[in-house]
PQR file of N, CA, C, O and H, with PARSE charges and radii, in Angstrom:
ATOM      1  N   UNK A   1      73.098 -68.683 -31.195 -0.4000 1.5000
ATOM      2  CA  UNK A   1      71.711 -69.110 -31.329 -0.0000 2.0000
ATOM      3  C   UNK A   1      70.781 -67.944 -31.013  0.5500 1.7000
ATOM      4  O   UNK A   1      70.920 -67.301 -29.973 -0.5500 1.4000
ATOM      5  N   UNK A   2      69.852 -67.677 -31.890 -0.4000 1.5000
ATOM      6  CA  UNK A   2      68.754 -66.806 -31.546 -0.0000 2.0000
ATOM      7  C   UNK A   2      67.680 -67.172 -30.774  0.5500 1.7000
ATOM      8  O   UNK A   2      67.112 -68.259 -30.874 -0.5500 1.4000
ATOM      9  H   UNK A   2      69.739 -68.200 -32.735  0.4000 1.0000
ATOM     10  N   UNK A   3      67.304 -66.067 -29.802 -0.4000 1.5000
ATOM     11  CA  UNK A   3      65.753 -66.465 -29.380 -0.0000 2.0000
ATOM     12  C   UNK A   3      64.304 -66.717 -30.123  0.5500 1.7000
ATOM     13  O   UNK A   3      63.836 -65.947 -30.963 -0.5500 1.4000
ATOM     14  H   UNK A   3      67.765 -65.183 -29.721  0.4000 1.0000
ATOM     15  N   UNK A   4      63.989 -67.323 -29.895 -0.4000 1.5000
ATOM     16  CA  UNK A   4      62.798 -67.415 -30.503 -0.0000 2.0000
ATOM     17  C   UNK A   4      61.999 -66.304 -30.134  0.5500 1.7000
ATOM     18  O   UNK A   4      62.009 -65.801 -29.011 -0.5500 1.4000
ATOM     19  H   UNK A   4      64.369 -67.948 -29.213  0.4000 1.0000
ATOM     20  N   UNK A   5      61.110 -65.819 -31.361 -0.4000 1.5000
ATOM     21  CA  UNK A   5      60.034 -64.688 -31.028 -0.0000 2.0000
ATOM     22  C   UNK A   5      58.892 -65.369 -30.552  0.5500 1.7000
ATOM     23  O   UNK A   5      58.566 -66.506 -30.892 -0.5500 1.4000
ATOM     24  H   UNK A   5      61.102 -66.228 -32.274  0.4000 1.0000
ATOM     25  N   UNK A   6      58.019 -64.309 -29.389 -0.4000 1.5000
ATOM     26  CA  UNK A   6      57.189 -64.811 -29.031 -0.0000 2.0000
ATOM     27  C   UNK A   6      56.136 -63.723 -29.243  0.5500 1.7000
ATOM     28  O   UNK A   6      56.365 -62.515 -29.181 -0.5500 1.4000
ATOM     29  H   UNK A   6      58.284 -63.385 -29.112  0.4000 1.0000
ATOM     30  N   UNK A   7      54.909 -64.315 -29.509 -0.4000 1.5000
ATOM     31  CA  UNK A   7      53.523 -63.415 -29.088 -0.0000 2.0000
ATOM     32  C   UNK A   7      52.379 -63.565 -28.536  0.5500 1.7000
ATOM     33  O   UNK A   7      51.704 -64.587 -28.406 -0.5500 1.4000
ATOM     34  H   UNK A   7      54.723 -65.296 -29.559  0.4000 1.0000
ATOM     35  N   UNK A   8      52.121 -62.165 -28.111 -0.4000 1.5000
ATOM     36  CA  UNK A   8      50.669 -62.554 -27.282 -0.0000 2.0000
ATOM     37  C   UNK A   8      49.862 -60.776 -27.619  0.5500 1.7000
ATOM     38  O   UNK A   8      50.233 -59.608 -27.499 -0.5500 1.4000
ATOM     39  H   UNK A   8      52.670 -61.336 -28.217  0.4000 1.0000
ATOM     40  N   UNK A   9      48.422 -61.603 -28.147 -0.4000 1.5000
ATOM     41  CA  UNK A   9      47.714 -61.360 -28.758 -0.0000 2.0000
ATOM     42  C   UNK A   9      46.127 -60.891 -27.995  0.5500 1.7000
ATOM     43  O   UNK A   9      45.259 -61.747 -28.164 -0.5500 1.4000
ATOM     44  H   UNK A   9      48.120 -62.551 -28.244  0.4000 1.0000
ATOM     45  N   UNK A  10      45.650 -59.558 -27.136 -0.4000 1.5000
ATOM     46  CA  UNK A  10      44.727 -59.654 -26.887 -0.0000 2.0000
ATOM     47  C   UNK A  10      43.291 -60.769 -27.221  0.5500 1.7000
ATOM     48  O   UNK A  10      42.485 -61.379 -26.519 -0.5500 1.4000
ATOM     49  H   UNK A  10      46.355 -58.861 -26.998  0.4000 1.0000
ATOM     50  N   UNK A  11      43.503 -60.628 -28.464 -0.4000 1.5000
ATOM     51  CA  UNK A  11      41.880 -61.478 -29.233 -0.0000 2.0000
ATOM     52  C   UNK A  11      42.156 -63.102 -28.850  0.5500 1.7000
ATOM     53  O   UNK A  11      41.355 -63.899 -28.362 -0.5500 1.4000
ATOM     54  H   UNK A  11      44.159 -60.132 -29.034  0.4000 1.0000
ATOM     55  N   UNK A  12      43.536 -63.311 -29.231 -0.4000 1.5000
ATOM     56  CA  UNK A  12      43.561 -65.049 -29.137 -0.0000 2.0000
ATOM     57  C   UNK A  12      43.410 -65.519 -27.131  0.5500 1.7000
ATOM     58  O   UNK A  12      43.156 -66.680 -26.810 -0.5500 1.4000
ATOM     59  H   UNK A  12      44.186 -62.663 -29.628  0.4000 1.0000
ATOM     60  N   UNK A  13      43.619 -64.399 -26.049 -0.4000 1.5000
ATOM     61  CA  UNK A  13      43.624 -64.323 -25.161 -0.0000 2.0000
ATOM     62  C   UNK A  13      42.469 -64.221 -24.682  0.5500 1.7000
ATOM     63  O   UNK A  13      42.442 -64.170 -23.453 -0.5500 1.4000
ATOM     64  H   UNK A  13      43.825 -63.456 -26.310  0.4000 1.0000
ATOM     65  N   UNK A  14      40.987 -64.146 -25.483 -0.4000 1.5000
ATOM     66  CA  UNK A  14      39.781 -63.963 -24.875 -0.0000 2.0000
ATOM     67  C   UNK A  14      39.119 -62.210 -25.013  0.5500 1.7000
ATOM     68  O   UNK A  14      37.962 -61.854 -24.788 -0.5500 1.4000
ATOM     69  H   UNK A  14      41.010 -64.187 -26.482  0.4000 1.0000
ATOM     70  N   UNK A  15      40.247 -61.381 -25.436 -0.4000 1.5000
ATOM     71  CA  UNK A  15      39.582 -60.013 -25.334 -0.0000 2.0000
ATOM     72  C   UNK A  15      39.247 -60.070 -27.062  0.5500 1.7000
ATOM     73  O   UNK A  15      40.183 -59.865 -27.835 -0.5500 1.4000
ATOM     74  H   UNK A  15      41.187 -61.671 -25.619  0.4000 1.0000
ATOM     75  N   UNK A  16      38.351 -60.258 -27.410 -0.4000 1.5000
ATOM     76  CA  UNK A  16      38.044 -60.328 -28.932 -0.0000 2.0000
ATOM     77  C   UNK A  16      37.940 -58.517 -29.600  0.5500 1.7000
ATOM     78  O   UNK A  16      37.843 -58.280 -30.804 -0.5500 1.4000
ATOM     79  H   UNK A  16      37.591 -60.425 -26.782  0.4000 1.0000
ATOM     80  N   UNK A  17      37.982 -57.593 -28.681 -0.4000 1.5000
ATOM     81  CA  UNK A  17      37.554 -56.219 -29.527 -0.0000 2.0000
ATOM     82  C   UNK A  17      38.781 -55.315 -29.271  0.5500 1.7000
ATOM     83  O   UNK A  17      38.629 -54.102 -29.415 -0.5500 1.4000
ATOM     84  H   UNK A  17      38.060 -57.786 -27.703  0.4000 1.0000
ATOM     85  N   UNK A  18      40.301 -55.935 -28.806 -0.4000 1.5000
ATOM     86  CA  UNK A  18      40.984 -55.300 -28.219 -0.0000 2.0000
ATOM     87  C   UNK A  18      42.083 -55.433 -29.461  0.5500 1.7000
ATOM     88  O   UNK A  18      42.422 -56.616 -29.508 -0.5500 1.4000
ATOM     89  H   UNK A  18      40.425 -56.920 -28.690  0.4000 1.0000
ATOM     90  N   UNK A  19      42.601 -54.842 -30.239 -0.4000 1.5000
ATOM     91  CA  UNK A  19      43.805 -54.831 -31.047 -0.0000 2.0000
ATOM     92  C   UNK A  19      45.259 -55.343 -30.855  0.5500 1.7000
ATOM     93  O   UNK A  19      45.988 -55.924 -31.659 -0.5500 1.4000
ATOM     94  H   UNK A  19      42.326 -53.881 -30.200  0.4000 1.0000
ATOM     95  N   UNK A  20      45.503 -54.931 -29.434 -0.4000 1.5000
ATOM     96  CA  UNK A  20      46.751 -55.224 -28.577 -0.0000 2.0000
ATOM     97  C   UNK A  20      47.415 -56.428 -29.176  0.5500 1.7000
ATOM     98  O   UNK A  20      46.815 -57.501 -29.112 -0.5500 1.4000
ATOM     99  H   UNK A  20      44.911 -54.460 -28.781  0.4000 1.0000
ATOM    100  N   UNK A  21      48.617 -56.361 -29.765 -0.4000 1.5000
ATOM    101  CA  UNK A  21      49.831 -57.261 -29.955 -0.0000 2.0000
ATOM    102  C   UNK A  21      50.721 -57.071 -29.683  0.5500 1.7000
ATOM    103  O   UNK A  21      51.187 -55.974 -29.990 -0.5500 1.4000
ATOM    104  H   UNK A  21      49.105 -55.489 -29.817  0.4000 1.0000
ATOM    105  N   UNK A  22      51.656 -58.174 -28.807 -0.4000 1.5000
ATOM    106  CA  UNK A  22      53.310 -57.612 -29.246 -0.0000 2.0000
ATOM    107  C   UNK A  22      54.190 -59.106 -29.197  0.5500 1.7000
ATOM    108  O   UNK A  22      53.913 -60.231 -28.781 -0.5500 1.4000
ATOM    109  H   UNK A  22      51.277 -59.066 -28.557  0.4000 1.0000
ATOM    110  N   UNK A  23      55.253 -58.563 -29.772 -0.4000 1.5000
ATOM    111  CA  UNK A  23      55.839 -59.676 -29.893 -0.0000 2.0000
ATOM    112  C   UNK A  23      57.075 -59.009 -29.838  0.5500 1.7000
ATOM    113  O   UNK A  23      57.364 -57.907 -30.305 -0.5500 1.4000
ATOM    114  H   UNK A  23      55.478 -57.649 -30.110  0.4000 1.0000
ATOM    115  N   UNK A  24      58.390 -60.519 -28.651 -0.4000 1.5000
ATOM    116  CA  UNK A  24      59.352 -59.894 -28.375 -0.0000 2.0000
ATOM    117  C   UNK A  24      60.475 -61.365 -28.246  0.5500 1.7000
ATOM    118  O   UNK A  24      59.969 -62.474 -28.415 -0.5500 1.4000
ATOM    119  H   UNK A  24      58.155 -61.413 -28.271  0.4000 1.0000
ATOM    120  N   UNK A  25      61.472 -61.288 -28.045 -0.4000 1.5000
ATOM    121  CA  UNK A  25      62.178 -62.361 -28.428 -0.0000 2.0000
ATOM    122  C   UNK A  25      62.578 -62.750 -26.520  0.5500 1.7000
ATOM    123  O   UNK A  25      62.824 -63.879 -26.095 -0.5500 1.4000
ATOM    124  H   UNK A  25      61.883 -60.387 -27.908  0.4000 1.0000
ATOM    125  N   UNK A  26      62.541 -61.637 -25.788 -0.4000 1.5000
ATOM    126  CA  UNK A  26      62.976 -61.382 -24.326 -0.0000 2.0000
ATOM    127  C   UNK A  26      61.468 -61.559 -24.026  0.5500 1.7000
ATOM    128  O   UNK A  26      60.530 -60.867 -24.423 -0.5500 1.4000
ATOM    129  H   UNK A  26      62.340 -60.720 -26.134  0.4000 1.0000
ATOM    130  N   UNK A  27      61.458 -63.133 -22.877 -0.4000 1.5000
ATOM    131  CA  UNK A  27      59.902 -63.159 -22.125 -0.0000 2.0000
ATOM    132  C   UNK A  27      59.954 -62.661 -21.427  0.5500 1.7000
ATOM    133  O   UNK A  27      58.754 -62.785 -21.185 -0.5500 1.4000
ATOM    134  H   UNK A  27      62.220 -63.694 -22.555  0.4000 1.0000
ATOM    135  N   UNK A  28      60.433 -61.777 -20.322 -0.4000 1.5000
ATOM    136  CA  UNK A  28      60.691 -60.740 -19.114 -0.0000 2.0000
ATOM    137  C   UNK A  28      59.852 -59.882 -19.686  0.5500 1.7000
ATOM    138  O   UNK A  28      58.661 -59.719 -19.424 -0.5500 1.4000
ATOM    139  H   UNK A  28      61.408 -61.676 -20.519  0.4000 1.0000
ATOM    140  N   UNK A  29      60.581 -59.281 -20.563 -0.4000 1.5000
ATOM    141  CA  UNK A  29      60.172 -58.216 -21.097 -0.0000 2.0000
ATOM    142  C   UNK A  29      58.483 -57.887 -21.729  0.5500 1.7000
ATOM    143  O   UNK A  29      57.742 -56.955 -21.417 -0.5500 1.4000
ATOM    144  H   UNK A  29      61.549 -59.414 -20.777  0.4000 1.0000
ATOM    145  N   UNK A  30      58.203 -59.150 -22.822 -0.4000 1.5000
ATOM    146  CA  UNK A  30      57.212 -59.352 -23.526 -0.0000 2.0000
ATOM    147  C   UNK A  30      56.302 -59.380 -21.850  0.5500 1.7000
ATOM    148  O   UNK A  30      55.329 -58.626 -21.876 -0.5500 1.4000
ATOM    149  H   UNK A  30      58.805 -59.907 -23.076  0.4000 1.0000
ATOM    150  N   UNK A  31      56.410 -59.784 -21.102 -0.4000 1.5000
ATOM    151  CA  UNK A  31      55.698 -60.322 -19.636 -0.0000 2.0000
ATOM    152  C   UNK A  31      54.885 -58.795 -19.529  0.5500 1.7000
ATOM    153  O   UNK A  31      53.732 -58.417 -19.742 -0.5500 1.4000
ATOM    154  H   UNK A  31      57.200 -60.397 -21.081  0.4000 1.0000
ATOM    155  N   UNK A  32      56.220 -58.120 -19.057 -0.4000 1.5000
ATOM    156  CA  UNK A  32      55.972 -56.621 -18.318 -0.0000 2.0000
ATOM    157  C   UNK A  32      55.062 -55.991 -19.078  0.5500 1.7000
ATOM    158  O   UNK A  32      53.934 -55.799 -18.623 -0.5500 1.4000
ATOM    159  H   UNK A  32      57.156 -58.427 -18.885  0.4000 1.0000
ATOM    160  N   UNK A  33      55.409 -55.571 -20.356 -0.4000 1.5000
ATOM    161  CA  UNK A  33      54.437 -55.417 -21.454 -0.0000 2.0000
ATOM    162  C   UNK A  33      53.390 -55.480 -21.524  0.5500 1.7000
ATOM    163  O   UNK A  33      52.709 -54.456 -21.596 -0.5500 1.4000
ATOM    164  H   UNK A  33      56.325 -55.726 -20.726  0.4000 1.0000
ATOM    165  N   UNK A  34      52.789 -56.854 -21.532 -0.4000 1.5000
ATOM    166  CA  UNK A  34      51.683 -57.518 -21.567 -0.0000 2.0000
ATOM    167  C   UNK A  34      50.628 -57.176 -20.071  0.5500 1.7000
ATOM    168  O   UNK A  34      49.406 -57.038 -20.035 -0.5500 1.4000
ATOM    169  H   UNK A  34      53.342 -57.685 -21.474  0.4000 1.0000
ATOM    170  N   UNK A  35      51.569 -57.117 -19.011 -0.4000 1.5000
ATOM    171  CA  UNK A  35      50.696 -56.688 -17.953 -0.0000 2.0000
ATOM    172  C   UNK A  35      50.677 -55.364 -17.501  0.5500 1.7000
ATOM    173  O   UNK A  35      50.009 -54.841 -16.609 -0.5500 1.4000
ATOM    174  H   UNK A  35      52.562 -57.230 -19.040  0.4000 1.0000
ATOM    175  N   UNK A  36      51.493 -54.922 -18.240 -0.4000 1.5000
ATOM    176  CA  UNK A  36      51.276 -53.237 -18.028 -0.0000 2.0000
ATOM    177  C   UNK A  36      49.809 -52.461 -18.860  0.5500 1.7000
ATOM    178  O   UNK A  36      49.172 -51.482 -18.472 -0.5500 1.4000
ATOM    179  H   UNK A  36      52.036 -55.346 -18.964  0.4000 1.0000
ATOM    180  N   UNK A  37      49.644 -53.092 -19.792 -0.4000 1.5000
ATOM    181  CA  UNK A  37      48.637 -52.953 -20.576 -0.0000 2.0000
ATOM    182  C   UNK A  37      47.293 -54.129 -20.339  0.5500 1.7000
ATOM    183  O   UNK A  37      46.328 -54.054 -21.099 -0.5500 1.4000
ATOM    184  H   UNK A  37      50.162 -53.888 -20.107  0.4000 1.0000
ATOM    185  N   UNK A  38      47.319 -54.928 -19.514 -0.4000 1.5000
ATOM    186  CA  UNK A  38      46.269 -55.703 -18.738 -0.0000 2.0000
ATOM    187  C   UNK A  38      45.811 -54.427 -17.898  0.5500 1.7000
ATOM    188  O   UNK A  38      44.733 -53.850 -18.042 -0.5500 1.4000
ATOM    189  H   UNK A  38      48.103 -54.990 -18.897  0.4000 1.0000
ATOM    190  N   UNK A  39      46.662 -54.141 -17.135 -0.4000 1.5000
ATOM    191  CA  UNK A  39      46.484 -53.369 -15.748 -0.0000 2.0000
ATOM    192  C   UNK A  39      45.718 -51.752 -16.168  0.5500 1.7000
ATOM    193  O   UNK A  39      44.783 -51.213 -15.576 -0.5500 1.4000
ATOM    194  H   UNK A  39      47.538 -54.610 -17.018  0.4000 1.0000
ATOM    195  N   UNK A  40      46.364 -51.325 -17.193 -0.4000 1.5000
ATOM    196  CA  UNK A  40      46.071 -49.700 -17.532 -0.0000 2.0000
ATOM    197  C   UNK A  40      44.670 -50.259 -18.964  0.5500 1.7000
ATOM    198  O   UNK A  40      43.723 -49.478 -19.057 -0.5500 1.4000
ATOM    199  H   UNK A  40      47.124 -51.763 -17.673  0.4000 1.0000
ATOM    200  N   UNK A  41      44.656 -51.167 -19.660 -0.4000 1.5000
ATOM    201  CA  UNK A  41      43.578 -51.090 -20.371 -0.0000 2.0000
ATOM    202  C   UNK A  41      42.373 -51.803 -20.035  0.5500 1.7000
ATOM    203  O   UNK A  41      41.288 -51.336 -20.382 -0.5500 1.4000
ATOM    204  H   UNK A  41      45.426 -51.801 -19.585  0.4000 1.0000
ATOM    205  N   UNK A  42      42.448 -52.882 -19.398 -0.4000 1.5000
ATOM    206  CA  UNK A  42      41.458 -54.047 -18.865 -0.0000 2.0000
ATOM    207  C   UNK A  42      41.519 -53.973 -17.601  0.5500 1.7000
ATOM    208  O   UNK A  42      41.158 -55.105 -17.279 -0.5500 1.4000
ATOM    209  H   UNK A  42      43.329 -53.262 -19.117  0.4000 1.0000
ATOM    210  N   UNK A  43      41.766 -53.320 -16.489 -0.4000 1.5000
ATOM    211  CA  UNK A  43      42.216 -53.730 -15.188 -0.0000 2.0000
ATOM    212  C   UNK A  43      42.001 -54.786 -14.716  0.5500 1.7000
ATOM    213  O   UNK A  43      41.075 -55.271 -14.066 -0.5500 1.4000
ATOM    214  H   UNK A  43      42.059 -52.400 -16.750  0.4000 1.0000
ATOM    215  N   UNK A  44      43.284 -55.253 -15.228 -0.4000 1.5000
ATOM    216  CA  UNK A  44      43.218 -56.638 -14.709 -0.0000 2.0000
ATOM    217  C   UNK A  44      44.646 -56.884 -13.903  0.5500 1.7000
ATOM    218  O   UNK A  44      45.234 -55.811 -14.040 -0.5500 1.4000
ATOM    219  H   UNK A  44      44.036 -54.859 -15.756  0.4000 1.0000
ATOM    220  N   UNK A  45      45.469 -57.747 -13.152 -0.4000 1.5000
ATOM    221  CA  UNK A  45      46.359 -58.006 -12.968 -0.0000 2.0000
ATOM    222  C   UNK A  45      46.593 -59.492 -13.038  0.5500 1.7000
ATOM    223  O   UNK A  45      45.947 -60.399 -12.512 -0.5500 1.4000
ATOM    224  H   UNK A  45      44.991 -58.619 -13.041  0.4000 1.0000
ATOM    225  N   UNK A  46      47.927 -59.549 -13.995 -0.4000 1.5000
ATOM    226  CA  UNK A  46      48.155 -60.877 -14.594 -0.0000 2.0000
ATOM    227  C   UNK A  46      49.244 -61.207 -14.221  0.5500 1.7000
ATOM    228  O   UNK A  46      50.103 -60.330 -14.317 -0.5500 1.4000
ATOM    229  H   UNK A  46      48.452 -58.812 -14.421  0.4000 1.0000
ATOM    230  N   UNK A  47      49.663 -62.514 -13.673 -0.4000 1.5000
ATOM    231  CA  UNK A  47      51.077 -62.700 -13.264 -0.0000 2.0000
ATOM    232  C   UNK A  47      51.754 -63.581 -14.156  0.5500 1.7000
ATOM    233  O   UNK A  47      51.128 -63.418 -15.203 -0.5500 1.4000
ATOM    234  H   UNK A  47      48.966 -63.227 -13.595  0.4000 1.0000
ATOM    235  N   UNK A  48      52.598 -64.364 -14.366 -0.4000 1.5000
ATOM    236  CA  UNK A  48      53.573 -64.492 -15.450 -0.0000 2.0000
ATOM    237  C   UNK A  48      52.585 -65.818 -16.242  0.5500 1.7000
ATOM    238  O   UNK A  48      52.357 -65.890 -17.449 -0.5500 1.4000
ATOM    239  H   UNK A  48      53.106 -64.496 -13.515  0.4000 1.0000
ATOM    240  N   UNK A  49      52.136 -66.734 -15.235 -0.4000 1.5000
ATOM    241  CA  UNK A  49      51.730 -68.014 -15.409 -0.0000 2.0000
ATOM    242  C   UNK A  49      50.410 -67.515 -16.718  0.5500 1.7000
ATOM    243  O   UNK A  49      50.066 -68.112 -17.738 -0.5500 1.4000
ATOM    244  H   UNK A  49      52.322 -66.676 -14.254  0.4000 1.0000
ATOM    245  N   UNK A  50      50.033 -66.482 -16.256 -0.4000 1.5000
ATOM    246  CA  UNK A  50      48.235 -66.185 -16.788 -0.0000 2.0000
ATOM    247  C   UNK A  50      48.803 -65.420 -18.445  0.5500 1.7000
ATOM    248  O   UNK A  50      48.175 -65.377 -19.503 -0.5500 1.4000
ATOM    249  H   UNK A  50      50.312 -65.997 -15.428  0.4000 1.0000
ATOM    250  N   UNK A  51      49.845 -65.023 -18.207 -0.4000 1.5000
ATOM    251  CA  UNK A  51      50.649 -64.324 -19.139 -0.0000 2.0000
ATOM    252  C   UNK A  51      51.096 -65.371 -20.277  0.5500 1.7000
ATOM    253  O   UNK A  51      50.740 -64.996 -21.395 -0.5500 1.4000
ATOM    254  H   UNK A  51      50.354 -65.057 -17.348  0.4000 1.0000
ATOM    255  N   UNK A  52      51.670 -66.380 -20.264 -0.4000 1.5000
ATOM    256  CA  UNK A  52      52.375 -67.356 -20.639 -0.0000 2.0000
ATOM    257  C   UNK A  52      51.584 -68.216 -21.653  0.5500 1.7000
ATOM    258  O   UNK A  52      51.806 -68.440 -22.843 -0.5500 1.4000
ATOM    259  H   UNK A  52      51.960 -66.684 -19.357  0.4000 1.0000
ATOM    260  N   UNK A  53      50.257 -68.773 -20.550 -0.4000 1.5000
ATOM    261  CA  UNK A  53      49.568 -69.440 -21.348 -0.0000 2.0000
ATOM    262  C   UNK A  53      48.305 -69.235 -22.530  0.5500 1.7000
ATOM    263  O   UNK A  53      47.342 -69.920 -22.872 -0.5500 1.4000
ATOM    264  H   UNK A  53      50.077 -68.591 -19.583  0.4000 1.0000
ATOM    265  N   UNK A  54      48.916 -67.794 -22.983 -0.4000 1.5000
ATOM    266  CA  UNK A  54      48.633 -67.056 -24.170 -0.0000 2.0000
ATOM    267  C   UNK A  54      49.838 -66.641 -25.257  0.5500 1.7000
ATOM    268  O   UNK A  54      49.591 -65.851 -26.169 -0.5500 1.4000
ATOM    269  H   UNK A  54      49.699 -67.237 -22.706  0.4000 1.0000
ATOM    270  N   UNK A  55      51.031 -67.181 -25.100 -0.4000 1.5000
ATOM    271  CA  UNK A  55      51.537 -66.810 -25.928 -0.0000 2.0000
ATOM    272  C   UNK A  55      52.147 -68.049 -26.496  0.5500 1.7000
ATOM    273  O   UNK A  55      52.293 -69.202 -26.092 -0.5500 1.4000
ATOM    274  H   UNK A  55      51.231 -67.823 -24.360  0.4000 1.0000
ATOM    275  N   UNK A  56      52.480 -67.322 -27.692 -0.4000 1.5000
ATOM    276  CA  UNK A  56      52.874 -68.359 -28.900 -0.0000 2.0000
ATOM    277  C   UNK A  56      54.205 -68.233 -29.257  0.5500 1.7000
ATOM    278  O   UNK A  56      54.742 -67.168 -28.951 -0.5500 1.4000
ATOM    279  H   UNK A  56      52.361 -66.385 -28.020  0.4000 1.0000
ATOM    280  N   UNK A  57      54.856 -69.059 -29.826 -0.4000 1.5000
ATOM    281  CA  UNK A  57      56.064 -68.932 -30.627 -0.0000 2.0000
ATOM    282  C   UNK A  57      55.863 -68.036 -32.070  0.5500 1.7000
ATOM    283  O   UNK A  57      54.749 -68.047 -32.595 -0.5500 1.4000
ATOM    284  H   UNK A  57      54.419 -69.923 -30.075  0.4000 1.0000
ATOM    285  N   UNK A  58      56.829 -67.363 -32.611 -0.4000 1.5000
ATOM    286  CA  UNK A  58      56.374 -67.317 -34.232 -0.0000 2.0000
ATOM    287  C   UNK A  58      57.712 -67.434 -34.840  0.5500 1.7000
ATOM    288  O   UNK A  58      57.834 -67.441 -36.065 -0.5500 1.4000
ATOM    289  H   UNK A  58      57.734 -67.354 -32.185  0.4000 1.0000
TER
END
């Protein structure tokens, strides 16, 4: 069985001028990702929960 891909999308997340996508089949991973680039582009720090409830299946 395959994982499902997932994504998370600066714009659908509230940052409307930010390009940032990724999509990854591993949520660990897609997680780290996502807040490594919260932290270094938006300084923000996001923990998994704030992470999560922006991403989608595709």
């Amino acid at each position: 069985m395959m994982d499902m891909v997932q994504e998370f999308s600066c714009k659908t997340a509230g940052a409307a001028g930010c390009p940032f996508m990724v999509r990854d089949e591993n949520t660990d991973e897609l997680v780290r990702i996502v807040q490594q680039h919260a932290s270094r582009f938006h300084n923000e720090a996001l923990d998994k929960e704030e992470v999560m409830k922006n991403v989608k299946q595709v």
